[in-house]
PADREN-961854 format. One record per residue (C-alpha): x, y negated, z negated; residue number from 1; residue in three letters. Coordinates in Angstrom, 2 decimals. Example, Ala and Ser with C-alpha at 12.3 -4.5 7.8 and 13.67 -1.06 7.14 Angstrom:
BEGIN
u; v; w; i; aa
12.30; 4.50; -7.80; 1; ALA .
13.67; 1.06; -7.14; 2; SER .
***
This chain:
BEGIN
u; v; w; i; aa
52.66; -106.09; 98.16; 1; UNK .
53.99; -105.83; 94.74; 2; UNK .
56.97; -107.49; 93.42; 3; UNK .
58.83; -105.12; 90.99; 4; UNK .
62.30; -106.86; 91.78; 5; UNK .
62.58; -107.42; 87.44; 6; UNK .
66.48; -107.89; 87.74; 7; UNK .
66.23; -111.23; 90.35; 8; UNK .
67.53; -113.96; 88.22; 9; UNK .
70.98; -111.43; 87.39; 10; UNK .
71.34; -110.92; 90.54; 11; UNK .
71.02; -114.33; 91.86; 12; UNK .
73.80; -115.51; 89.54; 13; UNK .
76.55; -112.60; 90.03; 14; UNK .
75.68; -112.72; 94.18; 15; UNK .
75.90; -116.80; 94.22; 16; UNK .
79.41; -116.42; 91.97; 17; UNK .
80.66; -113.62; 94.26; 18; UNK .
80.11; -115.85; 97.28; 19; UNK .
81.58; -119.16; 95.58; 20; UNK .
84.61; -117.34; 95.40; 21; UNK .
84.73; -114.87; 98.48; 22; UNK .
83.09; -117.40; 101.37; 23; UNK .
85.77; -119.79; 100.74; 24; UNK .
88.46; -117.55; 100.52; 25; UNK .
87.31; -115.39; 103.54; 26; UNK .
88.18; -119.09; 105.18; 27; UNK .
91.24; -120.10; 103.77; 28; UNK .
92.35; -118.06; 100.86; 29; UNK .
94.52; -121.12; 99.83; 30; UNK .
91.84; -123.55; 99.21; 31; UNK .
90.53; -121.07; 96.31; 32; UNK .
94.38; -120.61; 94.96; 33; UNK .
94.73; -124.51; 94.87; 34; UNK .
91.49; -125.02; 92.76; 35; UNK .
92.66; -122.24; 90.50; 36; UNK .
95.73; -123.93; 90.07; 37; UNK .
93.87; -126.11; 88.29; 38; UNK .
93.82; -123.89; 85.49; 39; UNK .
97.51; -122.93; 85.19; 40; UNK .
98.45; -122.74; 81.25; 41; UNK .
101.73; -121.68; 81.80; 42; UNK .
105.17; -123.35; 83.36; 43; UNK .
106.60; -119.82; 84.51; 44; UNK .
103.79; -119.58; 87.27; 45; UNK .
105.11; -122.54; 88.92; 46; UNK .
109.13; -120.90; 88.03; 47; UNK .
107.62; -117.76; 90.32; 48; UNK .
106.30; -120.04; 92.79; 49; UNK .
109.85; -121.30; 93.10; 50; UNK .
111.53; -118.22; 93.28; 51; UNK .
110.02; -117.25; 96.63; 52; UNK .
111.06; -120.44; 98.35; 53; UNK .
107.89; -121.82; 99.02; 54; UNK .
106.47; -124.85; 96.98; 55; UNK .
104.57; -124.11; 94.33; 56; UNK .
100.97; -123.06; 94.55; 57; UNK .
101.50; -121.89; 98.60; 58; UNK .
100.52; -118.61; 99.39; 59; UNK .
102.84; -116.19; 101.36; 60; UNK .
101.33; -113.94; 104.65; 61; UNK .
100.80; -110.60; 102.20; 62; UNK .
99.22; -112.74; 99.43; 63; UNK .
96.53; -114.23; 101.72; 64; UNK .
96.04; -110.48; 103.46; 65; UNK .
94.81; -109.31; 99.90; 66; UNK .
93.23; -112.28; 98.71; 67; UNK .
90.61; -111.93; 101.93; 68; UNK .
90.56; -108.48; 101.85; 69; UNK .
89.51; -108.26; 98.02; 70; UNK .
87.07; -111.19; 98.80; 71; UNK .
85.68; -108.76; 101.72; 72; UNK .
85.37; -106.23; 99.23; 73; UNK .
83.48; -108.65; 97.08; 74; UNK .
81.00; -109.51; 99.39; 75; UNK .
80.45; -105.92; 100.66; 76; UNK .
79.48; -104.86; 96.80; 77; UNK .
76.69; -108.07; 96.44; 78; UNK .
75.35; -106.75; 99.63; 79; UNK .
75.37; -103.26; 98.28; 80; UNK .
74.10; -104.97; 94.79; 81; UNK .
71.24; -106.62; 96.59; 82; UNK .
70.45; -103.47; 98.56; 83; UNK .
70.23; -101.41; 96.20; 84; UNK .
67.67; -103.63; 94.23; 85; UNK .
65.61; -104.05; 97.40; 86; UNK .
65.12; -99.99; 97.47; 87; UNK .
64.30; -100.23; 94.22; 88; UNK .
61.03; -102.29; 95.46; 89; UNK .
60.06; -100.12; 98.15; 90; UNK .
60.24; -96.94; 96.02; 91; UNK .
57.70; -99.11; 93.49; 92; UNK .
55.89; -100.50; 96.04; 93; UNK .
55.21; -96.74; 97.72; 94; UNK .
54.07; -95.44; 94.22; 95; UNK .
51.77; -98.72; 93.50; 96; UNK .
50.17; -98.40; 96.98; 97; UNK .
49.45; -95.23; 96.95; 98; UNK .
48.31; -94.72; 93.24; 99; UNK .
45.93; -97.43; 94.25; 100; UNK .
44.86; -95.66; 97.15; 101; UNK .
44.33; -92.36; 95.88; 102; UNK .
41.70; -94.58; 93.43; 103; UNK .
44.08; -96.15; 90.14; 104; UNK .
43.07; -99.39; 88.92; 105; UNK .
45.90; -101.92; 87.96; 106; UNK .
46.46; -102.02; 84.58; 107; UNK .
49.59; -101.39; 82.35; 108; UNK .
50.76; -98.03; 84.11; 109; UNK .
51.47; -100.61; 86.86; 110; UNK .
54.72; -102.46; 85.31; 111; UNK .
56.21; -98.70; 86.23; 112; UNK .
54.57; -97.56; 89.31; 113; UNK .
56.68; -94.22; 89.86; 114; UNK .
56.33; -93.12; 86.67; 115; UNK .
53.52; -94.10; 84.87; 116; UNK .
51.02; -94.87; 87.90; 117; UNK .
51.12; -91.80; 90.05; 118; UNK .
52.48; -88.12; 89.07; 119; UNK .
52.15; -84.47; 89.78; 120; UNK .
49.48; -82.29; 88.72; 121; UNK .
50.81; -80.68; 85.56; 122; UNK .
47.88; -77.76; 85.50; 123; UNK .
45.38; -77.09; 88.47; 124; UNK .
45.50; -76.55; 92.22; 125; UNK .
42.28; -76.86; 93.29; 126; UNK .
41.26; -73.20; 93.43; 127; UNK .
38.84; -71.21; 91.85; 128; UNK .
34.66; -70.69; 91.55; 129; UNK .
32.25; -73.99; 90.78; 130; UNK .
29.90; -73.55; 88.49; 131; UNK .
28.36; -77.55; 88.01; 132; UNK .
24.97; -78.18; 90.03; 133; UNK .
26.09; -81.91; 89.72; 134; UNK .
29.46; -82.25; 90.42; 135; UNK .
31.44; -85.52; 90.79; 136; UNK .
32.70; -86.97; 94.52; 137; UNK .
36.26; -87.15; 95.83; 138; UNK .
36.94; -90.36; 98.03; 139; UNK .
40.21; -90.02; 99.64; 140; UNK .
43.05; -87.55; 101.19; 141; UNK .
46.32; -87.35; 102.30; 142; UNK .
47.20; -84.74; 104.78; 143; UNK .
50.57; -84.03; 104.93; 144; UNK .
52.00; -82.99; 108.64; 145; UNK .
55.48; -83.81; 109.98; 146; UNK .
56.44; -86.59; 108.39; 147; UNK .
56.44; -85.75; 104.57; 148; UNK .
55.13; -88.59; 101.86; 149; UNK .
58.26; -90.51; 101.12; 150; UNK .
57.23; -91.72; 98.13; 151; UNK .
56.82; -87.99; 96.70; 152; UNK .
60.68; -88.53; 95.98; 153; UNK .
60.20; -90.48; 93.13; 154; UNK .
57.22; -89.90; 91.09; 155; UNK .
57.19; -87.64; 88.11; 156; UNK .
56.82; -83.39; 88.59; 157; UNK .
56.37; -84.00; 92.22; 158; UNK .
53.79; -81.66; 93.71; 159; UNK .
55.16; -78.78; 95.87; 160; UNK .
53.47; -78.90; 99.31; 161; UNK .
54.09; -78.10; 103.36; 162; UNK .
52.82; -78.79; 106.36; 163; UNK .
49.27; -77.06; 105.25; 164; UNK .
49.03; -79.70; 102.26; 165; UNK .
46.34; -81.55; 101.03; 166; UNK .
47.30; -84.46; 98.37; 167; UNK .
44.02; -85.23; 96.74; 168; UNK .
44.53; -87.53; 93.66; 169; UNK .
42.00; -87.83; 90.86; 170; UNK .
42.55; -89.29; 86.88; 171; UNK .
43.72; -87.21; 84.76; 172; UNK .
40.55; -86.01; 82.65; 173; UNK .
39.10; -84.59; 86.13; 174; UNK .
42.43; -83.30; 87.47; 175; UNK .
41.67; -79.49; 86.44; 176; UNK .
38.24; -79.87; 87.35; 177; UNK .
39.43; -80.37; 91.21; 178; UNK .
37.89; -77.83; 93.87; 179; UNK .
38.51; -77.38; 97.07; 180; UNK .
36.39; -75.14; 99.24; 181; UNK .
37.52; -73.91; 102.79; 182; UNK .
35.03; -72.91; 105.69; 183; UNK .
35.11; -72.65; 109.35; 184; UNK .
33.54; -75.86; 109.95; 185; UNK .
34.68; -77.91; 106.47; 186; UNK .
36.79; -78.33; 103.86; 187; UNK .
34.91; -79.65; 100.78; 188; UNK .
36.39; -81.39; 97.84; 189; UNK .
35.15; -82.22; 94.46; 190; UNK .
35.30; -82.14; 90.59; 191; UNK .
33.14; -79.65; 88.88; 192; UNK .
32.23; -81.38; 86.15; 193; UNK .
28.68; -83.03; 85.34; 194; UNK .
30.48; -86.40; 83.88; 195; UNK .
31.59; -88.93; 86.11; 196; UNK .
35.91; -89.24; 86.01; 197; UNK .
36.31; -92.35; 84.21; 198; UNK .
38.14; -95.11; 86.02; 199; UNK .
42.08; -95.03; 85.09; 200; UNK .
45.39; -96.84; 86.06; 201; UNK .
47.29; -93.94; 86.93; 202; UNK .
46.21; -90.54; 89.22; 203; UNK .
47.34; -87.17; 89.19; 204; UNK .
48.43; -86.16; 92.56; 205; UNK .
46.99; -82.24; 93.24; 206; UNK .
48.55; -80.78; 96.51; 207; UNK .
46.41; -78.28; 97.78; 208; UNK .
47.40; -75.29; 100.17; 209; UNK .
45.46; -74.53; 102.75; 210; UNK .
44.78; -71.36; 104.05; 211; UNK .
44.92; -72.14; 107.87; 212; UNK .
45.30; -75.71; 109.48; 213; UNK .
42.81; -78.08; 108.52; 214; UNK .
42.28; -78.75; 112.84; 215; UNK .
38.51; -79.77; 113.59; 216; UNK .
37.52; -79.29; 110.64; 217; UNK .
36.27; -82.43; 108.90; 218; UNK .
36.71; -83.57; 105.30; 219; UNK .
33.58; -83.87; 102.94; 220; UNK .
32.95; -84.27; 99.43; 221; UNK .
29.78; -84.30; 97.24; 222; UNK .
26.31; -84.78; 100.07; 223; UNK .
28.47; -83.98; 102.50; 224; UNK .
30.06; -88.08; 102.80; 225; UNK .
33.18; -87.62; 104.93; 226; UNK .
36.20; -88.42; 103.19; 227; UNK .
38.36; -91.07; 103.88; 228; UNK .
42.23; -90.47; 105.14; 229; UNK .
45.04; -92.28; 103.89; 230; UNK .
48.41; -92.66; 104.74; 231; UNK .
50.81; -94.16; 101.94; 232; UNK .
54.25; -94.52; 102.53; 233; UNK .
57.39; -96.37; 101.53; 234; UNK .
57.47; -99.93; 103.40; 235; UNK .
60.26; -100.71; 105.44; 236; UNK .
63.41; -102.73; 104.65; 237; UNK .
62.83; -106.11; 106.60; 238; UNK .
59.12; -105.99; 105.29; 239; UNK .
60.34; -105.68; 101.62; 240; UNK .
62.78; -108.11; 101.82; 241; UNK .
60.75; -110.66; 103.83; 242; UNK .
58.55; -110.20; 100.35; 243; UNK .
60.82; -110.85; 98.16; 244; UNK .
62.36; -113.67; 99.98; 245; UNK .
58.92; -115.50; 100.07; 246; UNK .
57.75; -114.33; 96.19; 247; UNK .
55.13; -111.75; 98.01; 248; UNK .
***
């Protein structure tokens, strides 16, 4: 599991003042007005204090209704705050786990999973003839049926796909090159090309339409190895936080 959560130190310090104020006057919204008292500058505040018949610095019943309910408010918007930075991790984490799966190597497109790791096609779809004698294997798949990738969401020109979908991911320089051919007893994948695809730390994602259900049918590549099937997703919420929380 990767750790993208960048903006953890800010966060720390506005969450940890945000409950130095609100936890204490969720309790007693008096013990925060006497420490703020403290830093009275001016004589009239204690005057206004006066004028309402209470001694100074004593909150009334509608003064300590708003003081906890702004202090609930408070602590709603760190939880929000942290929330919101822990889905930014699992939307990384998705793109990082399945760029690697789909064959990426770490390396600098990593610091930015969704968009620099793992995008969309921008030309080929897997059709059309082979003409290579040698052509290059394809390792991996990702069938799409039912539940759709989640991590499609985020990644740059997200590839159009259905139920019928094959996501096949390959580096970029072999990305045209991809072929898929369907027959009754198979579907075979590779890249025409006589060059090996070159290692690379991002993968263009090709989602390939099938013409029926893929069914039986098993999943081969170049000498007829079986391909592997993978299944990439966006982790869940306690697993991501239980990450961050122990620097996983």
């Amino acid at each position: 599991m990767r750790n993208y959560w960048a903006l953890l130190p800010a966060i720390a310090v506005i969450v940890g003042l945000i409950l130095l104020y609100a936890i204490p006057t969720l309790i007693n919204p008096q013990w925060t007005k006497t420490v703020l008292n403290l830093f009275r500058q001016y004589p009239e505040d204690e005057q206004a204090d006066a004028e309402t018949g209470r001694p100074a610095g004593v909150l009334g019943p509608q003064q300590i209704r708003s003081r906890r309910m702004l202090a609930g408010l408070l602590v709603v918007g760190a939880l929000a705050l942290i929330g919101f930075n822990i889905e930014l991790n699992r939307e990384s984490n998705a793109c990082y786990t399945a760029a690697r799966a789909f064959g990426a190597v770490d390396g600098k497109a990593a610091d930015d999973p969704c968009i620099s790791m793992i995008y969309g096609t921008f030309i080929g779809d897997g059709t059309g003839p082979s003409f290579e004698d040698k052509q290059q294997p394809v390792p991996s798949y990702q069938l799409v049926h039912k539940k759709h990738p989640t991590y499609l969401r985020w990644i740059q020109n997200p590839p159009e796909y259905d139920d019928n979908n094959l996501l096949i991911g390959t580096s970029l320089d072999c990305a045209m090159d991809l072929r898929v051919i369907e027959e009754s007893d198979r579907i075979t994948v590779v890249v025409d090309t006589d060059s090996p695809c070159t290692a690379d730390d991002s993968v263009s994602l090709t989602a390939v339409r099938l013409k029926q259900p893929v069914g039986s049918r098993k999943l081969v590549t170049v000498g007829g190895k079986e391909m592997q099937q993978i299944d990439p997703d966006v982790a869940s919420w306690p697993k991501v936080l239980g990450k961050l929380m122990t620097g996983g």
